[in-house]
MARTOR-608191 format. One record per residue (C-alpha): x, y, z; residue number from 0; residue in three letters. Coordinates in Angstrom, 2 decimals, padded with zeros to 5 digits. Example, Ala and Ser with C-alpha at 12.3 -4.5 7.8 and 13.67 -1.06 7.14 Angstrom:
REC, 012.30, -004.50, 007.80, 0, ala
REC, 013.67, -001.06, 007.14, 1, ser
END
This chain:
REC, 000.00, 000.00, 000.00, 0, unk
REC, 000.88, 003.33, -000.79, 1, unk
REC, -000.97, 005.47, 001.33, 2, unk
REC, -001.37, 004.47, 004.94, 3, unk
REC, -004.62, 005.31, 007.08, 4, unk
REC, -004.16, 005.12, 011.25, 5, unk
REC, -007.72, 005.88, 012.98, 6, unk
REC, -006.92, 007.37, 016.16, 7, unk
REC, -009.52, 008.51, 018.13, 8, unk
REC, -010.87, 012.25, 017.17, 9, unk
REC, -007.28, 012.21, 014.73, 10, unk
REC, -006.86, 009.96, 011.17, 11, unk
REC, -003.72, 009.88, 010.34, 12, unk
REC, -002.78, 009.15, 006.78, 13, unk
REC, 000.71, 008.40, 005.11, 14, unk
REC, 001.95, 009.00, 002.12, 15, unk
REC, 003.95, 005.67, 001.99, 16, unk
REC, 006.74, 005.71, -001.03, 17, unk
REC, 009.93, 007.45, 000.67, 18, unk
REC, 012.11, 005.79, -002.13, 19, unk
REC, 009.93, 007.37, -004.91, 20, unk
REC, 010.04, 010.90, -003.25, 21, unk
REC, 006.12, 009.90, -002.59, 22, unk
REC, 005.28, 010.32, -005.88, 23, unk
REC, 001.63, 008.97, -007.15, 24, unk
REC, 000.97, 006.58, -009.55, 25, unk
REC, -002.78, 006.54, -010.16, 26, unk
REC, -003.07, 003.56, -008.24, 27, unk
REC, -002.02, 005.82, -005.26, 28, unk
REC, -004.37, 008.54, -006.19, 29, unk
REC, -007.17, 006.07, -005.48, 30, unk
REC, -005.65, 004.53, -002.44, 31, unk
REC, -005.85, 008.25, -001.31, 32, unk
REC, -009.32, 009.07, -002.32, 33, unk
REC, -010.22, 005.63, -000.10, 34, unk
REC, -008.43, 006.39, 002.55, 35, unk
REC, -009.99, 009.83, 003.16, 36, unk
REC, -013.44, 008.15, 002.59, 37, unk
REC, -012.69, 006.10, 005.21, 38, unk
REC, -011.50, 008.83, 007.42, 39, unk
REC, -014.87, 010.79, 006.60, 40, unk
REC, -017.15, 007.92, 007.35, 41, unk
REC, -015.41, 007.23, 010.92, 42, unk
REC, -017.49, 009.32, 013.20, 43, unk
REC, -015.37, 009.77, 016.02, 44, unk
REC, -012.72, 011.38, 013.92, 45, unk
REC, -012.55, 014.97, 013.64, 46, unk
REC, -009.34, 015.84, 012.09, 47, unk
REC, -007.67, 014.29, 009.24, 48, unk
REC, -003.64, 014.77, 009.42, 49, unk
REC, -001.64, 014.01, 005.78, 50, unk
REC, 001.97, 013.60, 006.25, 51, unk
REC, 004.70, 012.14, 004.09, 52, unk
REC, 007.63, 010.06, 005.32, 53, unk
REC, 011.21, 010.40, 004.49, 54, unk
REC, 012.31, 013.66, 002.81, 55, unk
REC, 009.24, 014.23, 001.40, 56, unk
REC, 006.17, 015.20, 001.95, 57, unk
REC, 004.88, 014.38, -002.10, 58, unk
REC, 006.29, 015.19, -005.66, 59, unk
REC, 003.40, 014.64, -007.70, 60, unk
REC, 002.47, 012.20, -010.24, 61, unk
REC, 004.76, 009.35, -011.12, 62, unk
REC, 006.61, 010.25, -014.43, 63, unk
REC, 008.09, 006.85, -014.57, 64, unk
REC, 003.97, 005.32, -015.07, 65, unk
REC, 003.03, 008.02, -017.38, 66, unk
REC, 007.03, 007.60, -019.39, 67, unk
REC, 006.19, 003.61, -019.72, 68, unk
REC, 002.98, 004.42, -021.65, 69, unk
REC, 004.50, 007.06, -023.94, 70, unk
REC, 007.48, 004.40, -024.43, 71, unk
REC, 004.64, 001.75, -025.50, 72, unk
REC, 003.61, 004.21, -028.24, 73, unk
REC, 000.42, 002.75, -027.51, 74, unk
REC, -002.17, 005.95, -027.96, 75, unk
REC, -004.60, 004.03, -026.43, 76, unk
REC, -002.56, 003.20, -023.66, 77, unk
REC, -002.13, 006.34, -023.08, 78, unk
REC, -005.51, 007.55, -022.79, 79, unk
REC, -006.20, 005.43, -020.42, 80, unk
REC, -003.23, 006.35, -018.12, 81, unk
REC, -004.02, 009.45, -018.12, 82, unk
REC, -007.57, 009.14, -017.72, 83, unk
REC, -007.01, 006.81, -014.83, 84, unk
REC, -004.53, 009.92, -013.55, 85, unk
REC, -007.35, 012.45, -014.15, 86, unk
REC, -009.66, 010.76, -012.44, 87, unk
REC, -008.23, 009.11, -009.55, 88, unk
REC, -006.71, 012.57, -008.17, 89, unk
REC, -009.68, 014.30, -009.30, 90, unk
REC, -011.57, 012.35, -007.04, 91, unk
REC, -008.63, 012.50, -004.10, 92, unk
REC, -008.82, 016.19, -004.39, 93, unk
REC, -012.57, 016.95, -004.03, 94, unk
REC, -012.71, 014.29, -001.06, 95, unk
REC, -010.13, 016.66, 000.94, 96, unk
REC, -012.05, 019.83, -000.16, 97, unk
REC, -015.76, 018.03, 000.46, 98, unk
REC, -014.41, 016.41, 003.57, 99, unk
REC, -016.08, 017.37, 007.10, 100, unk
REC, -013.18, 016.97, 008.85, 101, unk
REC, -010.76, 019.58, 009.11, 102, unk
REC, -007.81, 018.56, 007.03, 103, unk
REC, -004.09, 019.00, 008.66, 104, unk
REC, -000.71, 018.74, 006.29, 105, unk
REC, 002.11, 018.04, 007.69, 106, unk
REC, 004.95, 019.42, 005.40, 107, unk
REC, 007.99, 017.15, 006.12, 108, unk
REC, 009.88, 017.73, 003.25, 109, unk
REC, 010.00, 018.37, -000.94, 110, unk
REC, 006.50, 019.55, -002.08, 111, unk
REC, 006.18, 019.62, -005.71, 112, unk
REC, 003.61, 019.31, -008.20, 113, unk
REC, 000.85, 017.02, -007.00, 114, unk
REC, 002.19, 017.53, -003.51, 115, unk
REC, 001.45, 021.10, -003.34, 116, unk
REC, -001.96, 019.92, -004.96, 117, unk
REC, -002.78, 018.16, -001.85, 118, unk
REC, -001.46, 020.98, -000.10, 119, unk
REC, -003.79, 023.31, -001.61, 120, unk
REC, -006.66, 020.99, -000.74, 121, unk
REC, -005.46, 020.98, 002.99, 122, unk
REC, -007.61, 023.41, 005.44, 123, unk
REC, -004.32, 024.64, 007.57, 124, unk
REC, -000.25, 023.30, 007.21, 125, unk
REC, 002.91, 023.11, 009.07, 126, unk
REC, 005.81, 023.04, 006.78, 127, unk
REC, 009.22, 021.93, 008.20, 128, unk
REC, 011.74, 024.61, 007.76, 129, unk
REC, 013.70, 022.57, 005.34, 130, unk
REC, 010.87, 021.65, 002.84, 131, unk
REC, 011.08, 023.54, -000.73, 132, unk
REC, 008.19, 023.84, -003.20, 133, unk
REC, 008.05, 024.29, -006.48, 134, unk
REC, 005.68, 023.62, -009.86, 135, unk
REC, 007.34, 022.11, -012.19, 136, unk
REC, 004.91, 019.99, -014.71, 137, unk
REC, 005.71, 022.79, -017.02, 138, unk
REC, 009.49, 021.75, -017.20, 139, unk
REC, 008.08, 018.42, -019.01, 140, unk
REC, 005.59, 019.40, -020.85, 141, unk
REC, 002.31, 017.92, -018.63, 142, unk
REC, -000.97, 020.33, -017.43, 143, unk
REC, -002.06, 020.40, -014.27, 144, unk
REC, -005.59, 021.30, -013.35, 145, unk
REC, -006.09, 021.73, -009.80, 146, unk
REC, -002.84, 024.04, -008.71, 147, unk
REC, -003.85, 026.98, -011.19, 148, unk
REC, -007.88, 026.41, -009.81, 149, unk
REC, -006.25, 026.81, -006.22, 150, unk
REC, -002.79, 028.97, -006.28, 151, unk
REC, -004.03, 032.53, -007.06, 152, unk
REC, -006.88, 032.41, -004.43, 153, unk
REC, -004.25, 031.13, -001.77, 154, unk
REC, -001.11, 033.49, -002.54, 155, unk
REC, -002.26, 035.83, -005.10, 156, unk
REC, -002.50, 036.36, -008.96, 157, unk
REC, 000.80, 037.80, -009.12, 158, unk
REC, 002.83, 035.20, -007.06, 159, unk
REC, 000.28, 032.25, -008.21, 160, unk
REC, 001.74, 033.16, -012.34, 161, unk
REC, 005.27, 033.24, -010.96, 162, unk
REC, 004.98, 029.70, -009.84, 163, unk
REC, 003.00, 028.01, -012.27, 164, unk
REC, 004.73, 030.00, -015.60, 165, unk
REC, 008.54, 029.75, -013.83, 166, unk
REC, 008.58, 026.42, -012.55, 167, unk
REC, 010.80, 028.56, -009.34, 168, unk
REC, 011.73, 026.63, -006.72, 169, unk
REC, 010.77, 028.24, -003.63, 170, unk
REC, 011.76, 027.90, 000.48, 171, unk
REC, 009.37, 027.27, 003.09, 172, unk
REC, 009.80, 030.90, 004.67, 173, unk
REC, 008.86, 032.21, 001.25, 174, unk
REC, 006.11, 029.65, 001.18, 175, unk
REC, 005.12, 030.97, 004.62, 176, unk
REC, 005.39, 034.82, 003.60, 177, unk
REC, 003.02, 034.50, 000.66, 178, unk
REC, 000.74, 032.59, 002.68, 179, unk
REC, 001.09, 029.30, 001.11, 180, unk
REC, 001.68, 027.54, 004.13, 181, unk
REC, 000.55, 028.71, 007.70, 182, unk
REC, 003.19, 028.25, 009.62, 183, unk
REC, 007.07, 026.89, 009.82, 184, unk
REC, 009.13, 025.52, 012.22, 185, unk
REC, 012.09, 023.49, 012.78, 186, unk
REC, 012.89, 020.26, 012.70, 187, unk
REC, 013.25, 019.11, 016.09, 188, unk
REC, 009.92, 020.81, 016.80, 189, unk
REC, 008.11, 019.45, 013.86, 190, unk
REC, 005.94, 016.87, 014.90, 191, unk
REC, 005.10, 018.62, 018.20, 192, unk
REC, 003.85, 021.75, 016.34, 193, unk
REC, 001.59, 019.40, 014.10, 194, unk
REC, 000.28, 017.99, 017.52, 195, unk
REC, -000.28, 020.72, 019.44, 196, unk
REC, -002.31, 022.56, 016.00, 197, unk
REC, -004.17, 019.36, 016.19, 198, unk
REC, -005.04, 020.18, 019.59, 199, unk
REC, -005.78, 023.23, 019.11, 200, unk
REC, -008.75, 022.03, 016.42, 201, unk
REC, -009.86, 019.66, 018.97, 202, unk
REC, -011.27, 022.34, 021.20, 203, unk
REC, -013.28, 023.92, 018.36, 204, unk
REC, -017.07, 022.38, 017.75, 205, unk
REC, -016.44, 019.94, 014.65, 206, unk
REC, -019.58, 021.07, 013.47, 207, unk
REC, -018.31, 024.56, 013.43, 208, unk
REC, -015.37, 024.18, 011.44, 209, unk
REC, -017.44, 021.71, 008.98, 210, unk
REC, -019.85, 024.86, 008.39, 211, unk
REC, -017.01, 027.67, 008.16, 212, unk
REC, -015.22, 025.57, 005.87, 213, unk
REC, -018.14, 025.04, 003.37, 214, unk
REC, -018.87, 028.14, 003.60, 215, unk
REC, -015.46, 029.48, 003.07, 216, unk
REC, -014.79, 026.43, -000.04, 217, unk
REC, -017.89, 026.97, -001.55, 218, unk
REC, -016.15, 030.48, -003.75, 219, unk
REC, -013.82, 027.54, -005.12, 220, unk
REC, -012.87, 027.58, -009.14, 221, unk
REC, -014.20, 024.17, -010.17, 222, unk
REC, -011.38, 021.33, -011.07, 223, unk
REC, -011.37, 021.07, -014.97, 224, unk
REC, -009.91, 017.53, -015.49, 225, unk
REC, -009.96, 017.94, -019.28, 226, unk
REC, -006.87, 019.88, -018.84, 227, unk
REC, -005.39, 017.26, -017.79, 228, unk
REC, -006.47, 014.97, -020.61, 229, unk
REC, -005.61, 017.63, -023.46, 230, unk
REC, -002.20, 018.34, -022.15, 231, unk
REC, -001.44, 014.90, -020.99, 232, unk
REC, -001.56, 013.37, -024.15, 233, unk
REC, -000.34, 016.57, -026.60, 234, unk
REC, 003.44, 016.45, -028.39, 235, unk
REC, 004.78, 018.23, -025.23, 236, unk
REC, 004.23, 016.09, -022.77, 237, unk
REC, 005.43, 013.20, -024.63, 238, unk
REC, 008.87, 015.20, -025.37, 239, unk
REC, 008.85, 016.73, -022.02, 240, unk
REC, 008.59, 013.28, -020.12, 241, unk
REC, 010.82, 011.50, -022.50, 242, unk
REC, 013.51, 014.30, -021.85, 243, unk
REC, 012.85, 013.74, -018.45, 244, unk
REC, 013.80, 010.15, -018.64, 245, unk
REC, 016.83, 010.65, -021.02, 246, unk
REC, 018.06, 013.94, -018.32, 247, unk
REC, 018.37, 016.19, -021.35, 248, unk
REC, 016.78, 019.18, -022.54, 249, unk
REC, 013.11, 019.13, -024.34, 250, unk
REC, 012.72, 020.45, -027.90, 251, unk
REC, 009.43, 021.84, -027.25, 252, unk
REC, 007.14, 020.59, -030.71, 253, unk
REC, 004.86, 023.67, -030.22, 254, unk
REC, 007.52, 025.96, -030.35, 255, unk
REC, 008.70, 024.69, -033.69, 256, unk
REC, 005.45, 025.09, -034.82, 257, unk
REC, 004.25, 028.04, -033.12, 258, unk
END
């Protein structure tokens, strides 16, 4: 298993299980998420739903090595359905955090890129480890996300949101912290006691009160557009971009030759 669900009293606690692969998701993974949060949701003791990653990070997104062995196939159906089964699995991960009544905690313990600052997004409050580093890179090989650019602007701003997405920069966690996309940042000794003792500090709110403010305060949310995710997924780019990827050279981008 990928992902890793502990019910523990008012908390769930759920692991992103792949420390040699950086956490990344393969679809499968996606799902595993979407379940385990469903689970989570349907407990009714628990009250808080904590997400943290082990090893040095906390997620870096899809799995390039699943979506490079379908391009490698040159199997076009093949790849439809891997990236279908992408689009929909984390579509369906994503809108369980954001639909979720539970409050949902994550615990930044490391490298937060692409997908991983997806889930961020979807989190309710975070607590980043001084040491993690963000960054949105799908553009560096050629794949579209849909849920960051739905979720970015609204959480740091138009301005810093474009910087990310059209840059691919590779940010700090006090930067992360000063544009608001985390809420707070500590050090690594005091890591897991900070993500405790915000944990704690949910507990003593009504659970029904914090399921209310947060629907109210989600329901202004861009919709997730999944076809971007299918019409980028499968376009010249991301076939060069992942392959380049693979091969650790540099992409010769097919719509710029013909742009």
């Amino acid at each position: 298993m990928s992902i890793q669900l502990e019910l523990d009293g008012p908390i769930a606690r759920i692991t992103l299980a792949r420390p040699e692969a950086l956490n990344a998701f393969t679809y499968q993974a996606y799902g595993e998420l979407a379940d385990a949060v469903i689970q989570a949701n349907a407990a009714p003791r628990v009250s808080v739903i904590v997400i943290k990653g082990t090893g040095r990070a906390f997620s870096t997104g899809g799995d390039l090595k699943q979506i490079n062995d379908a391009f490698l196939a040159n199997d076009r159906q093949r790849i439809a359905e891997v990236t279908q089964l992408f689009a929909t699995n984390s579509l369906r991960a994503f809108t369980s955090l954001e639909s979720s009544p539970k409050t949902i905690v994550g615990a930044i313990n490391g490298t937060c890129e692409a997908g991983g600052v997806g889930l961020l997004l979807c989190t309710d409050l975070s607590v980043a480890v001084r040491s993690a580093v963000f960054r949105v890179p799908e553009g560096l090989v050629g794949l579209a996300d849909p849920f960051i650019p739905a979720r970015l602007p609204a959480r740091v701003g138009i301005a810093a949101a474009k910087r990310l997405l059209l840059t691919a920069e590779r940010i700090d966690a006090d930067s992360a912290l000063e544009m608001g996309l985390v809420n707070e940042v500590c050090e690594a000794e005091d890591f897991d006691r900070r993500v405790e003792e915000l944990v704690a500090d949910l507990l003593e709110i009504s659970p029904a009160t914090r399921h209310l403010y947060k629907r109210v305060v989600n329901v202004a949310q861009l919709p997730f557009d999944a076809d971007i995710m299918l019409r980028g997924n499968m376009g010249a780019d991301a076939q060069e971009g992942v392959a380049a990827f693979a091969a650790r050279k540099k992409p010769d981008w097919p719509s710029a030759r013909s742009s």
